[in-house]
C-alpha positions in Angstrom: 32.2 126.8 90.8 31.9 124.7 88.1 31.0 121.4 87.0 31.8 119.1 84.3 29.6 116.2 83.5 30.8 113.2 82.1 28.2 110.2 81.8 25.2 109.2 84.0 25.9 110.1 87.6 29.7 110.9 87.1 30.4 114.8 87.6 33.8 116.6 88.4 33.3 119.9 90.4 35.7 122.6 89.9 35.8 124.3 93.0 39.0 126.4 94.2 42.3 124.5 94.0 40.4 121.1 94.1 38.7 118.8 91.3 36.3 116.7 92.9 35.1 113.6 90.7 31.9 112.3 91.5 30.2 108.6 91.5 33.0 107.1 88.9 32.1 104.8 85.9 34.8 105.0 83.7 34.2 101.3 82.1 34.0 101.0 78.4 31.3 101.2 76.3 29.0 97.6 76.9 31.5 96.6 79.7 29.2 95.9 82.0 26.0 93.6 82.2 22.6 94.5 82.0 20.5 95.8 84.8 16.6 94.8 82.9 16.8 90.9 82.4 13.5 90.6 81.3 13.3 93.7 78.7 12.8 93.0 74.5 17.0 94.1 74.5 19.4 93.2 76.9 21.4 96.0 76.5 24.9 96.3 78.3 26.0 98.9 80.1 27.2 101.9 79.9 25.1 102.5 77.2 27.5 105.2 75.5 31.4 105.6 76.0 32.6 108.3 77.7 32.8 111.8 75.7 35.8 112.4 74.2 37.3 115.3 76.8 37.0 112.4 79.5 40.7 112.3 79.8 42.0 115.5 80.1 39.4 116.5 82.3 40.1 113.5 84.6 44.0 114.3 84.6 43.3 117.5 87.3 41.0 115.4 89.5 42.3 115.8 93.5 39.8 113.8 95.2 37.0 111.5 94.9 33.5 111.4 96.7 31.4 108.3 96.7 27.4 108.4 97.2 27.2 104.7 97.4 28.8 101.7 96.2 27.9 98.5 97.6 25.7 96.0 96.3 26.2 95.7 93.1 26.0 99.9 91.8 28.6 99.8 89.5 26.8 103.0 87.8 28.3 105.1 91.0 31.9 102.8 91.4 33.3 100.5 88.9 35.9 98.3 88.1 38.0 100.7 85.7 37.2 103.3 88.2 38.8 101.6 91.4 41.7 100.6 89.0 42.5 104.6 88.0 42.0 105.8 91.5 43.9 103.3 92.9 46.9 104.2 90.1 46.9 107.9 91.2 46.2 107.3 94.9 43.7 109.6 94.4 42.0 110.5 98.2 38.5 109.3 98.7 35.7 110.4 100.5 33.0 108.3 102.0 30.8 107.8 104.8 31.7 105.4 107.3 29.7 102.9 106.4 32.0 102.6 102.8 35.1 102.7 104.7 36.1 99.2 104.8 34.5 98.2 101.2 36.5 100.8 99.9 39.8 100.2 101.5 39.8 96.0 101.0 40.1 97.2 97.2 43.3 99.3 97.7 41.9 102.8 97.5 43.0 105.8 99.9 40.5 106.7 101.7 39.3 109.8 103.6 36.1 108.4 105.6 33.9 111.5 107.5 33.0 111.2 111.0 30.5 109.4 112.6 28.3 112.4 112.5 28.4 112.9 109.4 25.3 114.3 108.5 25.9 117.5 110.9 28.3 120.2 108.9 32.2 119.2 109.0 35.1 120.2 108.1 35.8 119.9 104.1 38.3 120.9 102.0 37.7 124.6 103.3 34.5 124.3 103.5 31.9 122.3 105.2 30.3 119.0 103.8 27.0 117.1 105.7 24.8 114.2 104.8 21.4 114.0 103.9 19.7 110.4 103.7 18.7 108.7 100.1 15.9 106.9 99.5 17.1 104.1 96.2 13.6 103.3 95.9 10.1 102.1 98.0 8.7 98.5 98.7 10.3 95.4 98.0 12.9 96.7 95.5 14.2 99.5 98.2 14.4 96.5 101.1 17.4 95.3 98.5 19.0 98.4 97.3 21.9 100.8 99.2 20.2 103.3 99.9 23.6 106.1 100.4 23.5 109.7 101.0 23.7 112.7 99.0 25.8 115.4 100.0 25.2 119.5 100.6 28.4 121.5 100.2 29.1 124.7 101.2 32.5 126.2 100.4 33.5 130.0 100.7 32.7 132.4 98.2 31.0 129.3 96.1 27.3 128.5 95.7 25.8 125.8 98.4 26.3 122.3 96.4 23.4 119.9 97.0 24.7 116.4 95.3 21.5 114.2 95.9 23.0 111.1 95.5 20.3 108.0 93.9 17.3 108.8 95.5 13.6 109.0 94.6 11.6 111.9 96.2 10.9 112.0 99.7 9.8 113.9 103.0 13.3 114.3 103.6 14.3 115.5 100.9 11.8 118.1 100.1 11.9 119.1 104.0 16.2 119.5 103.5 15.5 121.5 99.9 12.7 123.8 101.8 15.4 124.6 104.9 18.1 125.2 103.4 17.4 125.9 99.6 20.6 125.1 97.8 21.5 127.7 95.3 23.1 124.4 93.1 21.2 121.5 92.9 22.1 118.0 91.2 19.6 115.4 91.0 18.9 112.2 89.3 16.2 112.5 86.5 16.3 108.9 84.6 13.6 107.4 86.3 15.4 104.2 86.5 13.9 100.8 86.9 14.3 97.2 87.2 11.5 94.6 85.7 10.1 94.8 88.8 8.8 97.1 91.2 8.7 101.4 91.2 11.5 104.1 89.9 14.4 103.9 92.1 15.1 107.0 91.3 13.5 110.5 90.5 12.1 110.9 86.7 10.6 113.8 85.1 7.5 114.0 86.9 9.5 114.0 90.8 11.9 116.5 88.6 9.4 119.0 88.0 7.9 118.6 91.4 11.4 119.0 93.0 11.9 122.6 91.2 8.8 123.9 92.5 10.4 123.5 96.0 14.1 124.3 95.4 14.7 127.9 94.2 18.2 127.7 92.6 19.5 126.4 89.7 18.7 121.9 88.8 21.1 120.1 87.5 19.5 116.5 86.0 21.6 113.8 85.3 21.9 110.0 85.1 20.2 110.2 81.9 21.4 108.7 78.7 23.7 105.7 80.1 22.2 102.5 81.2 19.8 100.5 80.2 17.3 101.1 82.9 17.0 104.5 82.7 13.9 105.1 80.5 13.7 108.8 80.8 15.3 110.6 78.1 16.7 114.5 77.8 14.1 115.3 75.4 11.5 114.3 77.7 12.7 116.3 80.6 13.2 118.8 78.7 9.3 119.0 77.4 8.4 118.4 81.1 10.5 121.2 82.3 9.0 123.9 79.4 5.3 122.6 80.1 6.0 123.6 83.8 7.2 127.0 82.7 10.6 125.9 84.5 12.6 125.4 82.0 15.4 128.5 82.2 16.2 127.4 85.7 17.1 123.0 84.7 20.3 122.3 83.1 20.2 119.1 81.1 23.7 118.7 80.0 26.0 116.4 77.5 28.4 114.2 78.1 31.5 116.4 79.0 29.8 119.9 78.9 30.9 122.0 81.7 28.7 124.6 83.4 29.8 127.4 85.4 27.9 128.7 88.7 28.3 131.9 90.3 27.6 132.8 94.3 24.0 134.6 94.3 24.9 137.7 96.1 22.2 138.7 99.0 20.9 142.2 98.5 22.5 145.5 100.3 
């Protein structure tokens, strides 16, 4: 397996025959608004273009998979994005609740079955659900909240996509059962001007690798505006928790291969 990251929380997996791409902004540089009204700079968003690879590694892409895209996050869904999926017909994949968002705006879509968050059928594999968490109190009453997604296809390692979540019960409990050898999981600590991290940041990072054995993935990092954690901080975080040679902090475009861990005769 491997996995190409592109910008914030858009990844392509390599798995097989099949390119997966992940959460899609593919909007220009400063294309879209801000998300901190109140801060000393209104910056736009995305914060940085996409790398320069972002083509040709978006011309093998077979299907799509959306965490979440209503309400507003067009960090996981936007504009350009529904336009180039829309030109390719490119399949994809998405809870029910998505289903009719996504098809109103011309896209093809594969929705999973209503029980979802039990194992199903996927592209050889299987594919469940496991609840997100965008944030706690007032903010989290307005956010969509999505899923993330644990993969398991043959031969591959397990695949656990959290999706925009901060750290909660349910996601340390799903970690602990079923410790994913492949975990990728937001680290920006991102923020509106009011109210707590709707997502994790380095401190929920670091406490997130002491329960998941295999290999981190951060991302969502480096792109918007509200999204204060930067890779050198996570980076310090993860060397002062000794943790360091297990979390992968990539740049834009880098792709990073996985091998299966192979049980012990």
């Amino acid at each position: 397996m491997r996995i190409t990251h592109l910008r914030n929380a858009t990844i392509i997996i390599h798995v097989g025959p099949y390119n997966i791409l992940v959460d899609p902004m593919l909007a220009r540089k400063d294309a879209l608004p801000p998300l901190r009204l109140f801060a000393r700079k209104r910056l736009r968003n995305p914060t940085v273009e996409l790398p320069s690879n972002a083509s040709k590694a978006l011309e093998g892409v077979t299907h799509c998979l959306i965490t979440h895209c209503q309400k507003g996050h067009f960090d996981h869904l936007d504009r350009a994005a529904k336009h180039w999926l829309r030109e390719r017909k490119i399949p994809v994949i998405c809870t029910p609740h998505d289903v009719e968002h996504l098809r109103k705006r011309g896209l093809t879509v594969l929705p999973l079955p209503d029980n979802h968050s039990e194992p199903q059928p996927f592209l050889g594999g299987v594919i469940r659900t496991v609840r997100c968490t965008h944030g706690l109190g007032l903010v989290g009453a307005v956010m969509e909240h999505g899923v993330g997604f644990f993969i398991e296809m043959p031969g591959e390692p397990s695949l656990y996509l959290s999706g925009d979540t901060v750290l909660t019960d349910e996601v340390r409990n799903f970690v602990r059962r079923h410790q994913p050898e492949v975990c990728v999981i937001p680290a920006g600590g991102a923020h509106f001007d009011l109210g707590g991290d709707i997502i994790m940041g380095a401190d929920e990072v670091v406490e997130f690798m002491r329960i998941a054995k295999g290999r981190v993935v951060a991302n969502h990092m480096g792109a918007l505006s509200h999204c204060p954690v930067q890779h050198d901080d996570l980076r310090r975080a993860a060397v002062e928790s000794g943790m360091r040679d297990r979390l992968s902090i990539p740049r834009d475009g880098e792709t990073m291969q996985f091998e299966k861990i192979r049980a012990a005769a």
